[in-house]
C-alpha positions in Angstrom: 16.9 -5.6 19.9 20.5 -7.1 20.2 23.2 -5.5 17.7 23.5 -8.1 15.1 26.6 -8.4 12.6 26.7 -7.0 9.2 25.7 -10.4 7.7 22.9 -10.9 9.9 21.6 -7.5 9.4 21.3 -8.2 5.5 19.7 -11.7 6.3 16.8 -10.0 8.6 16.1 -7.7 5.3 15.9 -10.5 3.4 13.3 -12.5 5.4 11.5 -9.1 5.5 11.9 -8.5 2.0 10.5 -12.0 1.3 7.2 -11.1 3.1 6.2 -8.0 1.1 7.3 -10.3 -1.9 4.3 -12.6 -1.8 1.7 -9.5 -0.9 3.2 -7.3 -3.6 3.6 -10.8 -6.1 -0.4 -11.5 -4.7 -1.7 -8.1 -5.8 -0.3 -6.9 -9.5 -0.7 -10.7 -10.4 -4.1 -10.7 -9.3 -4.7 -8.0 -11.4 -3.5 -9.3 -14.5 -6.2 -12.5 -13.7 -9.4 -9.7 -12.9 -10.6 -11.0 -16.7 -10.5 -14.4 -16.3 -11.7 -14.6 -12.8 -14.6 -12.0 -14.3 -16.0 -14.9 -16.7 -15.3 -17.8 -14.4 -17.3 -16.1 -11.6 -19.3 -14.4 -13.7 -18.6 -10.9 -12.2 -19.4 -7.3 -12.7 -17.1 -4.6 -12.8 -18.3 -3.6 -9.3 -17.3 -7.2 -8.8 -13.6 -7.2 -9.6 -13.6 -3.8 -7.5 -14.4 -6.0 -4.6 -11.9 -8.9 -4.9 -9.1 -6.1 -5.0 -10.7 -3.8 -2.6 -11.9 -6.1 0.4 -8.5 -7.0 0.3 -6.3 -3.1 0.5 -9.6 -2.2 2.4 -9.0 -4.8 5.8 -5.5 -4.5 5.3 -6.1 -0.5 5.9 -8.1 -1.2 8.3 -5.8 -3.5 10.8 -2.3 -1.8 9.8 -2.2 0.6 12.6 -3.7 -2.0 15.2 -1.0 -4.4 14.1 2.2 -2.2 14.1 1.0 -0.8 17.7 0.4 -4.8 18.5 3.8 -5.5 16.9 5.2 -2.9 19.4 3.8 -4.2 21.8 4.0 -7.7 22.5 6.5 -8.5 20.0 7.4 -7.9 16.6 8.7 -11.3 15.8 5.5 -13.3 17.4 3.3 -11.1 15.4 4.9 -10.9 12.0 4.9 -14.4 12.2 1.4 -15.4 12.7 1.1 -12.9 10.2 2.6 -15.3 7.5 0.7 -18.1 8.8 -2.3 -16.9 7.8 -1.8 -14.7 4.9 -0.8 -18.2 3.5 -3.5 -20.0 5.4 -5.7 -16.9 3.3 -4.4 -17.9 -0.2 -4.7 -21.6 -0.1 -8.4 -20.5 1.0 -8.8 -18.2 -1.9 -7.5 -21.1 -4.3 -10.4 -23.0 -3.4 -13.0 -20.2 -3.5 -16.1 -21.6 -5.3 -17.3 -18.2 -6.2 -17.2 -14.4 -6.3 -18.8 -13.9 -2.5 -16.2 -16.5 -0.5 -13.6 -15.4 -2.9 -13.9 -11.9 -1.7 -14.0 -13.2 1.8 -11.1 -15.5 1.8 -9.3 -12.6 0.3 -10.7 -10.4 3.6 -8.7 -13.1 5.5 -5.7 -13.2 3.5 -5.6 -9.0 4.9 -5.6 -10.2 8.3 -2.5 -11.9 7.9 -0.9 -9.3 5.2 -1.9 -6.3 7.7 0.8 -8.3 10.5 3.9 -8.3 7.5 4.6 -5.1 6.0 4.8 -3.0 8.7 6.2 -4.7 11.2 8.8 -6.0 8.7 9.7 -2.3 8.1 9.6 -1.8 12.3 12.1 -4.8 12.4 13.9 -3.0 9.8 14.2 0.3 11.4 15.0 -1.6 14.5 17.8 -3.5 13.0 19.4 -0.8 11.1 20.1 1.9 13.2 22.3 4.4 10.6 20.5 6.3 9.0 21.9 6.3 5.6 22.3 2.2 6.1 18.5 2.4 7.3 18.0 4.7 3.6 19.8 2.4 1.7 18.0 -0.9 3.2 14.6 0.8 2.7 15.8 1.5 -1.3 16.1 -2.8 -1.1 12.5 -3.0 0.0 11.2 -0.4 -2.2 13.6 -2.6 -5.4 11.6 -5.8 -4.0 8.1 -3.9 -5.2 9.7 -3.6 -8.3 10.7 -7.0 -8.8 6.7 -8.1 -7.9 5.6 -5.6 -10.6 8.2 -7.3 -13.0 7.5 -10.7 -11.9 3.6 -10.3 -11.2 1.7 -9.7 -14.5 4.6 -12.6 -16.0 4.5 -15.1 -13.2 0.2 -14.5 -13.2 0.0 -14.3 -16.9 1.5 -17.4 -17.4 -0.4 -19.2 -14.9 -3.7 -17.7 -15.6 -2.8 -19.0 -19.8 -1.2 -22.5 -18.4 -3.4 -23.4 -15.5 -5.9 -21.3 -14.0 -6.4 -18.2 -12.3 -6.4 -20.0 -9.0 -2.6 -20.7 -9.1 -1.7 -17.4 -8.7 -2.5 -17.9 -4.8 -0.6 -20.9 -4.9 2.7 -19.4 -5.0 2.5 -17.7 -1.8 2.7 -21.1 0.1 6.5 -21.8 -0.4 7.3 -18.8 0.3 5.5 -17.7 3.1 6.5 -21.1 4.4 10.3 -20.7 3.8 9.8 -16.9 5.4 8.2 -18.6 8.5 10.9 -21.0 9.1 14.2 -18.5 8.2 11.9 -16.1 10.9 12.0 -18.6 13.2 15.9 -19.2 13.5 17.1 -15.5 12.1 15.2 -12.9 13.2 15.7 -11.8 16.7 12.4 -10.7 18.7 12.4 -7.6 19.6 9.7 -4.9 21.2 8.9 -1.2 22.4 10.7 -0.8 25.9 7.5 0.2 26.9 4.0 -1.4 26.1 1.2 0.5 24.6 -2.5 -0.3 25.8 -4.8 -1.0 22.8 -7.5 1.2 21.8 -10.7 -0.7 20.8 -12.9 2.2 19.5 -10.5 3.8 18.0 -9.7 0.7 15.8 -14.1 0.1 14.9 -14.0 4.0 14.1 -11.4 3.7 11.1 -12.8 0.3 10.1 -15.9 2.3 10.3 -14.5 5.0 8.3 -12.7 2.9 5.4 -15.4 0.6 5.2 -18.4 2.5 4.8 -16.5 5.2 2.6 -15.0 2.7 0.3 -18.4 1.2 -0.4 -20.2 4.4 -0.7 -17.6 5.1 -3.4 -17.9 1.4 -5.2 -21.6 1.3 -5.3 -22.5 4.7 -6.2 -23.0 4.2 -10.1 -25.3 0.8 -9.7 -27.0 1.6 -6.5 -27.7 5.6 -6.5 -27.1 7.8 -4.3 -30.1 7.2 -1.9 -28.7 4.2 -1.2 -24.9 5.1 -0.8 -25.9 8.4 1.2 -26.1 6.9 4.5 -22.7 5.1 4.0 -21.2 8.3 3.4 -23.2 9.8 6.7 -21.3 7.1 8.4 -17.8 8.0 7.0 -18.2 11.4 8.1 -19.3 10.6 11.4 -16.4 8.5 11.9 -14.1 10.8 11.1 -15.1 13.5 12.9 -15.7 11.1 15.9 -11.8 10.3 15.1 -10.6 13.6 15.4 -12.5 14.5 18.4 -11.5 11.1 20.4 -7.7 10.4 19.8 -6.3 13.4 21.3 -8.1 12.6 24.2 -6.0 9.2 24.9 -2.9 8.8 26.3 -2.1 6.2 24.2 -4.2 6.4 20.5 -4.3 4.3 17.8 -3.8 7.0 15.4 -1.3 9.4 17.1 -2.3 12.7 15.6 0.7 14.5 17.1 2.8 13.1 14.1 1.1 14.8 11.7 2.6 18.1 13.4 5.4 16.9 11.5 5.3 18.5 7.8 7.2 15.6 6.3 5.1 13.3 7.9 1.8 14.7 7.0 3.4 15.2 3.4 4.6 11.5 3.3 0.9 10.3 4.5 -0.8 12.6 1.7 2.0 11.8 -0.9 1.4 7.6 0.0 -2.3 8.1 -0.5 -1.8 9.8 -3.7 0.8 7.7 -5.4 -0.7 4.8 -4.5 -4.5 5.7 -5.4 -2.2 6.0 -8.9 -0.8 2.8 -9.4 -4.4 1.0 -8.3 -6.5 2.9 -10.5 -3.4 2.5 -13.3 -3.4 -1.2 -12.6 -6.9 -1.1 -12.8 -7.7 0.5 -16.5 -4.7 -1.1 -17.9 -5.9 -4.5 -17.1 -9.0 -4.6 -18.3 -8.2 -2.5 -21.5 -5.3 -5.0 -22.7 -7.6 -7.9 -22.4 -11.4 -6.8 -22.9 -10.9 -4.3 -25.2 -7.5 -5.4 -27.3 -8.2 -8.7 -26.6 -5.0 -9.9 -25.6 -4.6 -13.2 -23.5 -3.1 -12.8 -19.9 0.4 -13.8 -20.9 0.5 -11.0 -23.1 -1.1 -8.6 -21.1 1.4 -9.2 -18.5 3.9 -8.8 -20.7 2.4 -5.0 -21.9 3.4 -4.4 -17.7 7.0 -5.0 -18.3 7.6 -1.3 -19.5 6.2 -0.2 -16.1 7.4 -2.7 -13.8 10.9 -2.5 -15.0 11.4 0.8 -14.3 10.2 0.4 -11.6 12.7 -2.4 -10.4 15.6 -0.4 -11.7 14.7 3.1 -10.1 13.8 2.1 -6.6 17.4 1.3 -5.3 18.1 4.7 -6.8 16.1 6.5 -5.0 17.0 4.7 -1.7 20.7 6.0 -2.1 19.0 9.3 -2.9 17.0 9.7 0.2 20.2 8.5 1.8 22.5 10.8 0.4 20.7 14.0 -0.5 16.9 13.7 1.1 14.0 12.9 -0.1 13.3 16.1 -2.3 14.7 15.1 -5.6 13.2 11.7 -5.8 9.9 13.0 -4.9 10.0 15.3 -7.2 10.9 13.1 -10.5 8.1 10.9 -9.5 5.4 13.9 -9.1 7.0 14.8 -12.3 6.8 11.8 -14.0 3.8 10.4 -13.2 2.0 13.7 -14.0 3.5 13.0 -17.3 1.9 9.8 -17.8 -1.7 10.4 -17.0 -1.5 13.6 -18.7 -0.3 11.6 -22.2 -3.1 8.8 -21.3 -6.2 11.6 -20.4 -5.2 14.2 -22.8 -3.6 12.3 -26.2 -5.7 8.7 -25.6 -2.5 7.0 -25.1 -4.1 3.5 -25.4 -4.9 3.8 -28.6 -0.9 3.4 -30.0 1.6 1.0 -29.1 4.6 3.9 -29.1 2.4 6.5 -26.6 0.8 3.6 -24.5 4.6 2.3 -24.3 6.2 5.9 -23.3 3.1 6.2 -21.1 3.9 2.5 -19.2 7.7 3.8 -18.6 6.5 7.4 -17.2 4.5 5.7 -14.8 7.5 3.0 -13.7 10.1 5.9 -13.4 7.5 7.9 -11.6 6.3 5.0 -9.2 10.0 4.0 -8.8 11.0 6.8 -7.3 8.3 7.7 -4.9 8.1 4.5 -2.5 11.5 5.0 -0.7 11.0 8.4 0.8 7.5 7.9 1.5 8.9 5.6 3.9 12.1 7.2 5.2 10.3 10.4 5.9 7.9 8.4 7.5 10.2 6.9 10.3 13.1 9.2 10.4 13.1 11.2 13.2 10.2 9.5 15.8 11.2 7.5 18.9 12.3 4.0 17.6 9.9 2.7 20.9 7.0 4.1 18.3 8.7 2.9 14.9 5.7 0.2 14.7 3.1 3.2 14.6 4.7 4.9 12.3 5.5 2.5 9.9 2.0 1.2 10.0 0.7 5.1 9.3 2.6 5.0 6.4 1.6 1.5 4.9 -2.2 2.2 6.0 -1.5 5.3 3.8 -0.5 3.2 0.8 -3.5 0.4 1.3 -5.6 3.6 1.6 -4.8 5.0 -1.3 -4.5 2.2 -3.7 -8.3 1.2 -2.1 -9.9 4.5 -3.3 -8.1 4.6 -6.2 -9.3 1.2 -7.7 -13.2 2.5 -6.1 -13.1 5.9 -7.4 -11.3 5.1 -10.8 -13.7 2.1 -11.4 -16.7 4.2 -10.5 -16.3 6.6 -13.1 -15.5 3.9 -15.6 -18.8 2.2 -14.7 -20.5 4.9 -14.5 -19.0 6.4 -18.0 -19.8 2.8 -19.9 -23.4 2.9 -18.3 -25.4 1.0 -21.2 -23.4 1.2 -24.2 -20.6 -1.3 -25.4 -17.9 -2.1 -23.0 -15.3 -2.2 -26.1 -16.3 1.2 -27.9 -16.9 3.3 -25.0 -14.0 2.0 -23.2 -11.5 4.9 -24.3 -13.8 7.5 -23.7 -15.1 6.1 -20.7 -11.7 6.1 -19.3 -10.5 9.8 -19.7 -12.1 10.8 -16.5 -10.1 8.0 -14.5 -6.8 9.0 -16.4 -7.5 12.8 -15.5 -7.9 11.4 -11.8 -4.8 9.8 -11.9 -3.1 13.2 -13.2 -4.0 14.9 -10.4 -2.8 12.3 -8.1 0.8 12.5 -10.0 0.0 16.6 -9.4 0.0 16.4 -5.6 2.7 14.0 -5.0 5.3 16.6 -7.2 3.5 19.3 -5.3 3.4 18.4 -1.8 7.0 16.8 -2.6 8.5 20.4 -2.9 6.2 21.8 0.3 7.1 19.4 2.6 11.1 19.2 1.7 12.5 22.2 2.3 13.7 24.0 5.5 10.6 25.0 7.3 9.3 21.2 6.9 12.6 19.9 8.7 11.9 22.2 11.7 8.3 21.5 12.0 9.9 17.3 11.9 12.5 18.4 14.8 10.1 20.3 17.0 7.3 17.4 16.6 10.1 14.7 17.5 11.3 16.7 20.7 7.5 16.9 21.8 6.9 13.1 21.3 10.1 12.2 23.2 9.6 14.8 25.8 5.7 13.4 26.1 6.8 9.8 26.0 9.7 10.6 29.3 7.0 11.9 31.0 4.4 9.1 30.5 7.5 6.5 31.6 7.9 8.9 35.4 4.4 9.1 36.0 3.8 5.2 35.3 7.0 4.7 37.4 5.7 7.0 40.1 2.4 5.7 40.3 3.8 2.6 40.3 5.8 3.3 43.6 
């Protein structure tokens, strides 16, 4: 990629930034509308699971396979067919007829979201090439999922209450539209200096592995486990199969050589953690502000306010932090934090007052705030910018990972603690297990946050970024000399 000016620089963020707008905006305001699309459609619990989950689940699924695609044959083609049909997705999903096409116009949508986040952050990393300018750009995108959780429950509250739960797909169109036009004239193409073959069964073991685990997961309580058992078989298998195959290929899907890297592996661990928080968080909150205090979608958007906006305000924060001092401080006030807040809601029933459910709310935005930024710096820093895309995608499968077992596992346990009884009495009770869940999540990202930032970490980081570069010199001479 060409060295662009200062201006352009900031305009290529932008476009990026506007692209992770739409699928942030998409999914917390879709969560605030999981009631009303629940007596529209006529859904189950298990239901509403699916319309979030088939959605984080294919976007998992195809992160890796796009940022290695991205890399490949170009990150500017692909993030832009990318936007055509995440859009093409929600104008399909505001004319779903019912709960089945719904959850597979939202499958679609994933296609096209799986081809914008990461390779928005692999044009990022691409563009800017500091790495404290790189920090402080990646605290902008991390600010930009703060303004979605701000804007989200508000902007779908209001349309769910004014027009219908269907709008909330609507407002992806002008933006992905204006995104695919300023892409078009702004954002120079760019790709890895060398190309990387694709690996086809690699890609069908992780869908293999997400899929089958993820429903395993969802359908335990209604099904049993006699049904779900074989699912699980399947997970297993893949997995293993995973970690036996990879290593084997020159050029994997999954490279596990990054995960030498203690950052890295702490990032990936700390990504599925935080973000298995927030979608089981999104989750309970939703359906306790509306089915069990009753309030309308307006207001229970506005109850997300003392999250998102701390949110919004702390992510630029911990941008400069990362930037200036590492990642180690930020990670550990959002381990810290967010600890706090499912600890408040499992152990002293926030929910039931207005002052703890409040306090609770802000915990979690500080906590959330905080963590995106060097989940993604820590990520990137330090591998070859030809494998950026990869790891990039890594990271962001990490998050879709994450947030899709926490909205299975959290909403098993729910179901499974409701059974029978009456969805507004038992509700509470029902959710303790879930917040305890989410404690532990807030646990390991404070925990893992201290591990993996200290002295011994770095050097493991070095070594592993020496071996990849070494590796990747000697795979350009042998293609060169066979070749010859």
């Amino acid at each position: 990629m060409p060295e662009l000016s200062h201006r352009r620089r900031m305009l290529v963020l932008a476009i990026c930034c506007m692209s992770l707008l739409i699928v942030s905006l998409d999914n917390t305001a879709l969560n605030v509308a999981l009631p009303s699309m629940q007596r529209d459609l006529h859904a189950t619990t298990s239901g509403l699971q699916w319309t979030i989950d088939a959605y984080t689940l294919v976007l998992a699924s195809l992160l890796m396979l796009a940022g290695s695609t991205a890399d490949r044959i170009g990150r500017k083609r692909v993030f832009m067919t990318g936007l055509v049909l995440f859009s093409v997705g929600s104008l399909l999903c505001s004319l779903a007829p019912d709960l089945e096409l719904l959850v597979v116009f939202r499958m679609v949508q994933a296609v096209g979201g799986s081809m914008l986040n990461p390779v928005a952050m692999s044009i990022i990393t691409n563009t800017f090439t500091d790495s404290r300018e790189r920090a402080r750009a990646i605290g902008v995108w991390g600010a930009v999922v703060g303004i979605s959780m701000a804007a989200g429950p508000l902007v779908g509250g209001l349309l769910v209450q004014s027009v219908s739960w269907r709008a909330i797909f609507w407002v992806n169109l002008p933006v992905g539209l204006a995104a695919l036009l300023l892409t078009l004239r702004f954002v120079p193409e760019s790709r890895a200096p060398r190309a990387r073959r694709p690996d086809p069964v690699g890609q069908l073991l992780v869908i293999a592995l997400f899929g089958s685990l993820t429903y395993a997961i969802i359908e335990a309580p209604d099904a049993g486990a006699a049904t779900v058992a074989p699912f699980a078989a399947v997970a297993l298998a893949a997995l293993l199969a995973l970690l036996w195959y990879e290593p084997r290929r020159a050029e994997p899907l999954i490279d596990l050589r990054f995960f030498r890297s203690a950052p890295f592996s702490g990032a990936t661990v700390i990504a599925v953690s935080a973000f298995a928080a927030l979608g089981g968080f999104l989750f309970l909150s939703t359906l306790y502000l509306q089915n069990v205090r009753g309030l309308d979608a307006l207001h229970a958007g506005l109850w997300m306010l003392p999250m998102a906006a701390p949110t919004f305000l702390c992510a630029p924060l911990s941008g400069r932090l990362v930037g200036s001092r590492g990642p180690r401080l930020p990670l550990l006030v959002a381990g810290t934090a967010m600890t706090a807040s499912g600890v408040l809601f499992a152990a002293f029933e926030a929910e039931t007052s207005n002052t703890t459910l409040f306090i609770g709310y802000v915990l979690f935005g500080i906590g959330f705030g905080f963590v995106n930024a060097p989940i993604t710096n820590t990520a990137v820093s330090g591998m070859p910018r030809a494998q950026a895309g990869v790891a990039a995608a890594v990271a962001s499968t990490s998050r879709q990972l994450g947030q899709t077992l926490g909205v299975a596992v959290v909403g098993a346990v729910l179901v499974a603690g409701i059974g029978s009884s009456s969805y507004r009495q038992e509700f509470v009770s029902a959710a303790r297990p879930g917040w305890w869940i989410l404690t532990v999540c807030g646990l390991a990202v404070l925990v893992l946050g201290l591990l993996t930032s200290g002295r011994w970490a770095h050097r493991t980081a070095e070594r592993t970024a020496e071996q990849l570069r070494t590796a990747e010199v000697r795979e350009v001479v042998g293609a060169s000399g066979a070749a010859r």
